[in-house]
TIDO-754018 format. One record per atom (N, C-alpha, C): residue number from 1; residue in three letters; atom name; x, y, z. Coordinates in Angstrom, 3 decimals. Layout:
   num   residuo   atomo       east      north         up
   NUM       ALA      CA          X          Y          Z
...
end
This chain:
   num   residuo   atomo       east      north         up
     1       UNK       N    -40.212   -136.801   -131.224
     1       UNK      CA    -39.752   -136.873   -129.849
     1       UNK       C    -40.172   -135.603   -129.115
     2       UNK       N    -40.623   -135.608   -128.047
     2       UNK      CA    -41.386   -134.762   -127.386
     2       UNK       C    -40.242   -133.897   -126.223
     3       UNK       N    -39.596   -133.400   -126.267
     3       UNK      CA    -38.799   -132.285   -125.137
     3       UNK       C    -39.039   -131.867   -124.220
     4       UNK       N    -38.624   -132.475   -122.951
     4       UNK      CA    -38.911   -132.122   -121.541
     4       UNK       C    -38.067   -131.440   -120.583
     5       UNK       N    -38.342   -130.033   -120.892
     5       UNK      CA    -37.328   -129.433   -120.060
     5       UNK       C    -37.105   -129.252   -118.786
     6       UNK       N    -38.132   -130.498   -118.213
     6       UNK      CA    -37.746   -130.844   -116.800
     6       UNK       C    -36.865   -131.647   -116.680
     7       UNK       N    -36.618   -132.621   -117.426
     7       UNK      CA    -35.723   -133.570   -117.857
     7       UNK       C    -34.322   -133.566   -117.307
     8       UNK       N    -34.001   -132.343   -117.737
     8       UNK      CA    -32.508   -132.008   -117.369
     8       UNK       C    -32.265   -131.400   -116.062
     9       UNK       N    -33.386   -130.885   -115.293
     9       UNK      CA    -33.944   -130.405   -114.306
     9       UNK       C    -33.108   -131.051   -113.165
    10       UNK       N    -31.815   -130.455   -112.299
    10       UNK      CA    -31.619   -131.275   -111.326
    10       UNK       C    -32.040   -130.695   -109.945
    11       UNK       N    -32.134   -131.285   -109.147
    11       UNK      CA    -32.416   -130.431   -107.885
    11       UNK       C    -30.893   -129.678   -107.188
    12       UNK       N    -30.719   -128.930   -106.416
    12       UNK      CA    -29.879   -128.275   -105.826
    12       UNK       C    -29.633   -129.573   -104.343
    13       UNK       N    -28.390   -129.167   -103.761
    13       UNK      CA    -28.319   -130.448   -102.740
    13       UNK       C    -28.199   -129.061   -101.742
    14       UNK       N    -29.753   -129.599   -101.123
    14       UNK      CA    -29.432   -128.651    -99.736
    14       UNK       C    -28.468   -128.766    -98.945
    15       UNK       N    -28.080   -127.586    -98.093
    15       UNK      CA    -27.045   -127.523    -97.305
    15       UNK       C    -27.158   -127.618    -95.683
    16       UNK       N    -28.833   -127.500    -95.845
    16       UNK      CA    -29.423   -127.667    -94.283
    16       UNK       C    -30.611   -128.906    -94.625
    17       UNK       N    -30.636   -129.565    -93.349
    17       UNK      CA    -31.786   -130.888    -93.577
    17       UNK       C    -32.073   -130.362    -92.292
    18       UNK       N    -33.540   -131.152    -92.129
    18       UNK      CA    -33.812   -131.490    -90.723
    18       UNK       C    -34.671   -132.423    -90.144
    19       UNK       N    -34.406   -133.349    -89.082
    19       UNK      CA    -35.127   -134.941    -89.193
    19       UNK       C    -36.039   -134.384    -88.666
    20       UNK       N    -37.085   -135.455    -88.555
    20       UNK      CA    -38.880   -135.781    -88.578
    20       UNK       C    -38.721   -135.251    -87.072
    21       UNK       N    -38.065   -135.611    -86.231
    21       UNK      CA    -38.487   -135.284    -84.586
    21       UNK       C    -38.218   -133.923    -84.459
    22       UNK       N    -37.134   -133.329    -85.571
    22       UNK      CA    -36.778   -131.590    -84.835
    22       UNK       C    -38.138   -131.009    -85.718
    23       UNK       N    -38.515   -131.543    -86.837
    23       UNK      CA    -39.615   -130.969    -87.311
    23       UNK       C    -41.251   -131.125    -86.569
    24       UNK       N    -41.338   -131.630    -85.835
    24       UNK      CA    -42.650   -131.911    -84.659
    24       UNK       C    -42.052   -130.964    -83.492
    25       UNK       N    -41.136   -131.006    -82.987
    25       UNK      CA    -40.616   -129.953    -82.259
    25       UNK       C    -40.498   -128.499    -83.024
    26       UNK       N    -40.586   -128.118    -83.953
    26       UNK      CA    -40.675   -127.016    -84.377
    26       UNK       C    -41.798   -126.684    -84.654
    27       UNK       N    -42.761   -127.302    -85.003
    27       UNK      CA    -44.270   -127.149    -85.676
    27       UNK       C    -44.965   -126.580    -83.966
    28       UNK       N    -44.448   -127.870    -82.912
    28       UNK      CA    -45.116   -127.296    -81.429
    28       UNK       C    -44.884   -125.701    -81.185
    29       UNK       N    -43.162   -125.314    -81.680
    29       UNK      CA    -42.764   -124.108    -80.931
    29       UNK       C    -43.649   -122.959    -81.861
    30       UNK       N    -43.675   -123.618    -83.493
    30       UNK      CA    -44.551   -122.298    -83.691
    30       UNK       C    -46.200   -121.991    -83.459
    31       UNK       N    -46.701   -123.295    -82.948
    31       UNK      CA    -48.079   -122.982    -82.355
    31       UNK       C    -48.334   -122.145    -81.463
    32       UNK       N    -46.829   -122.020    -80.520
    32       UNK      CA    -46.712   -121.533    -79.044
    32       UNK       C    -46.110   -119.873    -79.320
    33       UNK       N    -45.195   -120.020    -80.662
    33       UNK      CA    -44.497   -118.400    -80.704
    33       UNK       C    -44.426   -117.441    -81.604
    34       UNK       N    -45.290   -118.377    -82.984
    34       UNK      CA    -45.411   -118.190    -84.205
    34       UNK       C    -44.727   -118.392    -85.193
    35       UNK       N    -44.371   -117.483    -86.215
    35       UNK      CA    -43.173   -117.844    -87.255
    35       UNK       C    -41.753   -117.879    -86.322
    36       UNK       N    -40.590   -118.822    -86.697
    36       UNK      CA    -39.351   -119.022    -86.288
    36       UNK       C    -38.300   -118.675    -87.130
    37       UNK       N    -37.591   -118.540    -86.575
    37       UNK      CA    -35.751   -118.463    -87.385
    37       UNK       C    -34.697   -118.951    -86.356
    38       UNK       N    -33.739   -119.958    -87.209
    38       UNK      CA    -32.838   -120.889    -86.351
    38       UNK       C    -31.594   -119.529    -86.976
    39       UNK       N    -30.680   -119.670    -85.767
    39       UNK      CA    -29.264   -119.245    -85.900
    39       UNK       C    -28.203   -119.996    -85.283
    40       UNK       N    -27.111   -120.302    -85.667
    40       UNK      CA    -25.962   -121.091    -85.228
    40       UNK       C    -24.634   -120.446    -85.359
    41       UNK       N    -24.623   -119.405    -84.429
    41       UNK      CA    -23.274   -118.773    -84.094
    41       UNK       C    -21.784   -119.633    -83.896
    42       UNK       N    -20.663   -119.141    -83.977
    42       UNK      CA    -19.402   -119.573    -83.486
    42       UNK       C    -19.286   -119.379    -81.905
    43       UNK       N    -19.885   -119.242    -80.988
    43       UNK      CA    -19.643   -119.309    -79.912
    43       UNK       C    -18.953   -120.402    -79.421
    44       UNK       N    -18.819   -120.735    -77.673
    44       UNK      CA    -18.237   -121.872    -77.344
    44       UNK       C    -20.042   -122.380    -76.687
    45       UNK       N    -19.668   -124.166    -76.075
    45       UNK      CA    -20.208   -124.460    -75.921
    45       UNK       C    -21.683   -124.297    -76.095
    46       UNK       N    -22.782   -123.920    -75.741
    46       UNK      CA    -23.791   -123.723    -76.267
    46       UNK       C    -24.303   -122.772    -77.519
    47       UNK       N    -23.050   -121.910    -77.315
    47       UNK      CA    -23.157   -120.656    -78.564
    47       UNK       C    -23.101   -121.278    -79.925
    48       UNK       N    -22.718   -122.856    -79.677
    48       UNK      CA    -22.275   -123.277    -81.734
    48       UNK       C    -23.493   -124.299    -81.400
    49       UNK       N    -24.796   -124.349    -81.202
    49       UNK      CA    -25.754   -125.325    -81.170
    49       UNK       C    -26.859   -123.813    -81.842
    50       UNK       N    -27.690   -125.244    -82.609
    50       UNK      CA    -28.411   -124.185    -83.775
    50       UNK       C    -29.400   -123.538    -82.112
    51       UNK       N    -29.530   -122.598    -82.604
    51       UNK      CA    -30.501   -122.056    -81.507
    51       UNK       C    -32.069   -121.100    -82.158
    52       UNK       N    -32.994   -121.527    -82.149
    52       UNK      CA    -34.717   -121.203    -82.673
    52       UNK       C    -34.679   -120.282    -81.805
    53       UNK       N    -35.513   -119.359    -82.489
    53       UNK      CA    -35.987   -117.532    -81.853
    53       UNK       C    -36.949   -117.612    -82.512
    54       UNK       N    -38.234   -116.554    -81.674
    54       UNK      CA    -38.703   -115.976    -82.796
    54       UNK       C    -38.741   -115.228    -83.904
    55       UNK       N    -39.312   -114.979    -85.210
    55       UNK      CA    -38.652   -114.711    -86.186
    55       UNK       C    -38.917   -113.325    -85.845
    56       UNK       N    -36.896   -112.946    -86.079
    56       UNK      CA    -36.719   -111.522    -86.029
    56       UNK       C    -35.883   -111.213    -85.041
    57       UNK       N    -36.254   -112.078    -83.864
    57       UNK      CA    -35.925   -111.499    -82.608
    57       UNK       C    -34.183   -111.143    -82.563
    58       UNK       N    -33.751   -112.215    -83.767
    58       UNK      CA    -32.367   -111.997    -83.380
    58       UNK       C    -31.751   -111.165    -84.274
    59       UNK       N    -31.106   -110.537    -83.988
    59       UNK      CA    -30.830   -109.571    -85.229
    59       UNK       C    -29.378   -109.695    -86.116
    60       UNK       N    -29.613   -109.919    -87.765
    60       UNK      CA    -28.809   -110.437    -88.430
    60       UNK       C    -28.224   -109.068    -88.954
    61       UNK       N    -26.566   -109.572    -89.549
    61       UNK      CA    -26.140   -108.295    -90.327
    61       UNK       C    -25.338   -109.358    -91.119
    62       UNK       N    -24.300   -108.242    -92.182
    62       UNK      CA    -23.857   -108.180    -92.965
    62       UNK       C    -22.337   -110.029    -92.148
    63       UNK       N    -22.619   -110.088    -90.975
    63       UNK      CA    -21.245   -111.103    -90.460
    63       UNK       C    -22.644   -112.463    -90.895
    64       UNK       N    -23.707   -112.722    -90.934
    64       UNK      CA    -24.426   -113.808    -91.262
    64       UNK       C    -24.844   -113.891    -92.449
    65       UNK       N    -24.798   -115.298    -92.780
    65       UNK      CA    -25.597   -116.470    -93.724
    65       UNK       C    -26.113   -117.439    -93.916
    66       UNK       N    -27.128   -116.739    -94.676
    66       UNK      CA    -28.331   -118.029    -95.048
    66       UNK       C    -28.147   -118.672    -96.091
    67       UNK       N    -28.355   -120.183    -94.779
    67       UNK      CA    -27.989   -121.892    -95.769
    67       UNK       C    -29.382   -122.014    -96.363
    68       UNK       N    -30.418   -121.983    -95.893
    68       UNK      CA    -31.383   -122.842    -96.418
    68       UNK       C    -32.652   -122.223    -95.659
    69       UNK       N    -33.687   -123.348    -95.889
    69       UNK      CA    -34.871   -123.231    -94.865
    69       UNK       C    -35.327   -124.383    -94.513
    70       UNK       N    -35.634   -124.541    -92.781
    70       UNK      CA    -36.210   -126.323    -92.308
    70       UNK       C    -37.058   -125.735    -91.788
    71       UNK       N    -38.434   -126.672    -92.020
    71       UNK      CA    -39.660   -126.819    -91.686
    71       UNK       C    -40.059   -125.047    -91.527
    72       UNK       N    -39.884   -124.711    -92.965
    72       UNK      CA    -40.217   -123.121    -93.017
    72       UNK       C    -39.703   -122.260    -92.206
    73       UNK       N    -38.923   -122.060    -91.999
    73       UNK      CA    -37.962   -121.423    -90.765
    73       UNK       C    -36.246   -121.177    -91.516
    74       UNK       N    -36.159   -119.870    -91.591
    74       UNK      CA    -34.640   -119.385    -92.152
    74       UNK       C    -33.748   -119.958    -91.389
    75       UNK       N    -32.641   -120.463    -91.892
    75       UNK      CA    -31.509   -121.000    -91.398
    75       UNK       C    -30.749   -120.220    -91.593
    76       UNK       N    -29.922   -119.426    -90.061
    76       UNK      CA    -28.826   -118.777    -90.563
    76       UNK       C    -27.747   -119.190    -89.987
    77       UNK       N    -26.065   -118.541    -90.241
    77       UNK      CA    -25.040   -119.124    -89.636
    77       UNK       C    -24.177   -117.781    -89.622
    78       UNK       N    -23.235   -117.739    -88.229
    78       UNK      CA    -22.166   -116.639    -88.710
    78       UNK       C    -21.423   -116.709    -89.347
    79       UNK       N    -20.918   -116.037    -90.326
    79       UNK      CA    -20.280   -116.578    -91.534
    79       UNK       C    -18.853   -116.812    -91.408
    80       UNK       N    -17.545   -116.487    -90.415
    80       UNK      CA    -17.344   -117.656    -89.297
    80       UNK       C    -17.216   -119.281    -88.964
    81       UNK       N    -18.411   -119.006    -88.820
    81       UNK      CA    -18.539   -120.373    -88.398
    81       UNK       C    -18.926   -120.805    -90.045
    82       UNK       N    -19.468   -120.653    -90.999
    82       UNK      CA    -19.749   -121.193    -92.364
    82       UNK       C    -18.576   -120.932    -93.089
    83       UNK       N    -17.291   -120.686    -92.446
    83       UNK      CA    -16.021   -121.165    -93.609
    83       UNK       C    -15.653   -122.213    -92.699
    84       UNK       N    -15.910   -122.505    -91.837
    84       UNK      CA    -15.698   -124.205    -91.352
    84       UNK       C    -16.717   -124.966    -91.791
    85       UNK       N    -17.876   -124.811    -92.015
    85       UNK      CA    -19.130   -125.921    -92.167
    85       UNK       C    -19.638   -125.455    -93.671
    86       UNK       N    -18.605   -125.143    -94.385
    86       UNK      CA    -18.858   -124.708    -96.213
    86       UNK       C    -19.101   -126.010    -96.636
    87       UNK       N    -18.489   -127.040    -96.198
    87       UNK      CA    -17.855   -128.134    -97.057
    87       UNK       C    -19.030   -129.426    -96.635
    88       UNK       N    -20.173   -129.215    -95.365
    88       UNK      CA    -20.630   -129.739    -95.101
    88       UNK       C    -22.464   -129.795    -95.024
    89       UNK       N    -23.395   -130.767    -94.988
    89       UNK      CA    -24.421   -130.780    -95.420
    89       UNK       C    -24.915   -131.020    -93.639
    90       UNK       N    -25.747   -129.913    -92.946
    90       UNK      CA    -25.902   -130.116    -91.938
    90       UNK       C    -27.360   -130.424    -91.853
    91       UNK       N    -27.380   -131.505    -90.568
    91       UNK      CA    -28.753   -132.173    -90.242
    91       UNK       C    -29.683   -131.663    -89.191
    92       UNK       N    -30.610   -130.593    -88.576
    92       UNK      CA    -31.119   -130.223    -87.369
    92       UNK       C    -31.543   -131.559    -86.898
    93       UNK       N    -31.582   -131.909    -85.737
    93       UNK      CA    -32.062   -132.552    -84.857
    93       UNK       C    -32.102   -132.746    -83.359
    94       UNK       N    -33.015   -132.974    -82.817
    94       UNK      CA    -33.781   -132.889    -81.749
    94       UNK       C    -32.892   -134.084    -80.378
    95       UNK       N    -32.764   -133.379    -79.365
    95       UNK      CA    -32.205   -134.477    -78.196
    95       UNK       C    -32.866   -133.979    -76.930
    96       UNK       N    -33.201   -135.210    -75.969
    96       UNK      CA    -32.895   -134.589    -74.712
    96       UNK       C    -32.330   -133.834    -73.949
    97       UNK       N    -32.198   -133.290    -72.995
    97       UNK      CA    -30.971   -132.209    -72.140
    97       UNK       C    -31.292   -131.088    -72.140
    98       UNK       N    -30.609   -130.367    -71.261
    98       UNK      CA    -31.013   -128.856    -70.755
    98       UNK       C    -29.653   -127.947    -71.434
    99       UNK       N    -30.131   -127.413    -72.785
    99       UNK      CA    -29.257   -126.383    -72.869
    99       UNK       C    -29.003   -125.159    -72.136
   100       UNK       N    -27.662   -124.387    -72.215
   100       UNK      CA    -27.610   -123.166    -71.507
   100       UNK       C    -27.537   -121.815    -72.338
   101       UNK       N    -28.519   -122.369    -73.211
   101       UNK      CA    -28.816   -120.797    -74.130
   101       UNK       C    -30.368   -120.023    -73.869
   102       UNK       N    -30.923   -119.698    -74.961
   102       UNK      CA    -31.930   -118.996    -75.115
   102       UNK       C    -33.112   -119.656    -75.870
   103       UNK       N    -32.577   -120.427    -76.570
   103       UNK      CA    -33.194   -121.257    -77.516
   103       UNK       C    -34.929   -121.866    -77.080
   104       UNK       N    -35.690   -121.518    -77.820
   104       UNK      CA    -37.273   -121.819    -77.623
   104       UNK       C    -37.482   -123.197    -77.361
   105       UNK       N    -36.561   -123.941    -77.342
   105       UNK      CA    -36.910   -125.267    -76.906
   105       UNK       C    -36.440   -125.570    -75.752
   106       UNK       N    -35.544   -125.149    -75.260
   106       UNK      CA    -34.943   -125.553    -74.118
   106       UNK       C    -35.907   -125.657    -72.682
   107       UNK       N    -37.161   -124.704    -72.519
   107       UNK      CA    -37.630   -125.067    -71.524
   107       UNK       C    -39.021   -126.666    -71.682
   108       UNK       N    -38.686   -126.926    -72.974
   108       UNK      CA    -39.472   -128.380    -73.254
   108       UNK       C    -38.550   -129.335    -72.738
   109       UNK       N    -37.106   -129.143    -71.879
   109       UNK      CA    -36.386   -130.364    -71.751
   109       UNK       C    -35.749   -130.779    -72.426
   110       UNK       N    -35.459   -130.150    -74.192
   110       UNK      CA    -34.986   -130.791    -75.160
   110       UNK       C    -34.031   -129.645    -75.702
   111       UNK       N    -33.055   -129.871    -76.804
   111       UNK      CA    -32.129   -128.962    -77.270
   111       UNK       C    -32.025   -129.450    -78.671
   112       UNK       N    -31.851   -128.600    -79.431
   112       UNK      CA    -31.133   -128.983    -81.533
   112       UNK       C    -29.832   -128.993    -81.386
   113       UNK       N    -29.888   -130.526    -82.147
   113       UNK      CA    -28.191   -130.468    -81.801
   113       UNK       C    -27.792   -130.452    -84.003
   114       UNK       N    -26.764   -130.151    -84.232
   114       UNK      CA    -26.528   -130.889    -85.640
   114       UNK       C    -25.740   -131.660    -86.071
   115       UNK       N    -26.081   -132.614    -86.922
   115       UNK      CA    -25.211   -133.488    -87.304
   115       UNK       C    -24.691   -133.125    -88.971
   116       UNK       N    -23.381   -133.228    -89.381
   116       UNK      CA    -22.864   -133.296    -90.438
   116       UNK       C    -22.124   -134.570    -91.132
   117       UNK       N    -22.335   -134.042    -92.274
   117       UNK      CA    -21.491   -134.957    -93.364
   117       UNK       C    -20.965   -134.245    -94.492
   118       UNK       N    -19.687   -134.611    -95.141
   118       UNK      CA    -19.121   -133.632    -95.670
   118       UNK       C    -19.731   -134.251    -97.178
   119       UNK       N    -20.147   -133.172    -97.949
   119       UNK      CA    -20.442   -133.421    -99.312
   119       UNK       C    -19.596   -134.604   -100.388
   120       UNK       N    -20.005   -135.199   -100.870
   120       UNK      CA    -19.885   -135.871   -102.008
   120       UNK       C    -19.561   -134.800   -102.811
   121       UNK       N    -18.268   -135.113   -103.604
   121       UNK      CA    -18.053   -134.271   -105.390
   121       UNK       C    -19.062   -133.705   -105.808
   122       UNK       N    -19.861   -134.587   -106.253
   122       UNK      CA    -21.052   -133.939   -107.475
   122       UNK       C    -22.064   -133.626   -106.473
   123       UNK       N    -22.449   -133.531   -105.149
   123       UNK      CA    -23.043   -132.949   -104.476
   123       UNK       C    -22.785   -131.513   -104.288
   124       UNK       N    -21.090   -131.195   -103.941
   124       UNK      CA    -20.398   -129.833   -104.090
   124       UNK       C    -20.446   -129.662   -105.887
   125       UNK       N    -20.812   -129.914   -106.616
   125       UNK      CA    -21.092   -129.171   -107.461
   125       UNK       C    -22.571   -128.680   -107.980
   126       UNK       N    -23.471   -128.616   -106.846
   126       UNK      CA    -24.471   -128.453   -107.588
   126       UNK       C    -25.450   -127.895   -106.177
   127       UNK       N    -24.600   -127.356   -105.027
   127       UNK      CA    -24.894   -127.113   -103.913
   127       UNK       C    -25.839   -125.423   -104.057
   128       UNK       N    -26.697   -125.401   -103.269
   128       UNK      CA    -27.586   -124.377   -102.739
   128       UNK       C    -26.977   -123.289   -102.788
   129       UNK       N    -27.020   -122.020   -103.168
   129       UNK      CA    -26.412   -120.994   -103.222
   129       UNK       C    -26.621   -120.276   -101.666
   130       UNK       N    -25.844   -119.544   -101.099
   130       UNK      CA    -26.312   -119.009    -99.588
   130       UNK       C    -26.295   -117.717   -100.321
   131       UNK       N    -26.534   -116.894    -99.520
   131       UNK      CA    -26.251   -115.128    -99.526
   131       UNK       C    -26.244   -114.792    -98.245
   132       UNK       N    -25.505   -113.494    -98.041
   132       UNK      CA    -25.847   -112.950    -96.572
   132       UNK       C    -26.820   -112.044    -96.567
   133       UNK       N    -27.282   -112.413    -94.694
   133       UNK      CA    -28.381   -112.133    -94.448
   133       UNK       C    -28.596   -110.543    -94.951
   134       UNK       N    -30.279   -110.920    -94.551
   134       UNK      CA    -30.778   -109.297    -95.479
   134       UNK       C    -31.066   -108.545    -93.878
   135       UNK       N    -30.063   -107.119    -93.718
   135       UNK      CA    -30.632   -106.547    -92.345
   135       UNK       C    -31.577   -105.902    -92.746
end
């Protein structure tokens, strides 16, 4: 019998996704601004919508954490706002409308909005490790 130690191999259940339309919208913004990084503060109204910068521009410390990465682009969150959205598997995606932030998409007419779902059991057991951000 031959031993495949991929076998047992499970994948990690990301904690950030992001659908096919925010990923064509992101591929445009980095033709236009280069490498990106999404952040999703606790603010009110527009402040808790993921918001794209260029990478760097925004400056992370020791209060942020990184979920993941969509369409090559760091996902971060204030950590804050990630003891409310611990428990949940968030989706980037793309809408019409004029946000009132800063966000690199907003003058295309369009805004990232996210959608969640709260983990499955054996999904929370086998979830993506975060760390906080590196200043």
């Amino acid at each position: 019998m031959i031993k495949r130690p991929w076998a047992s191999f499970k994948m990690k259940t990301p904690r950030v996704l992001v659908s096919d339309k925010a990923k064509e919208v992101i591929q445009k913004l980095k033709e236009l601004h280069g490498p990106l990084m999404f952040h999703q503060s606790g603010g009110c109204c527009d402040g808790s919508s993921p918001m794209c910068f260029p990478k760097g521009e925004l400056m992370l410390n020791e209060n942020d954490v990184w979920l993941g990465n969509i369409a090559g682009c760091d996902f971060h969150m204030s950590n804050d706002q990630f003891e409310y959205w611990k428990h949940t598997q968030l989706t980037i995606d793309i809408t019409k409308g004029m946000g009132a932030s800063f966000s690199l998409e907003i003058p295309l007419g369009l805004r990232f909005v996210v959608k969640s779902r709260i983990f499955s059991e054996e999904e929370a057991l086998n979830l993506e490790p975060v760390h906080l951000a590196e200043t």
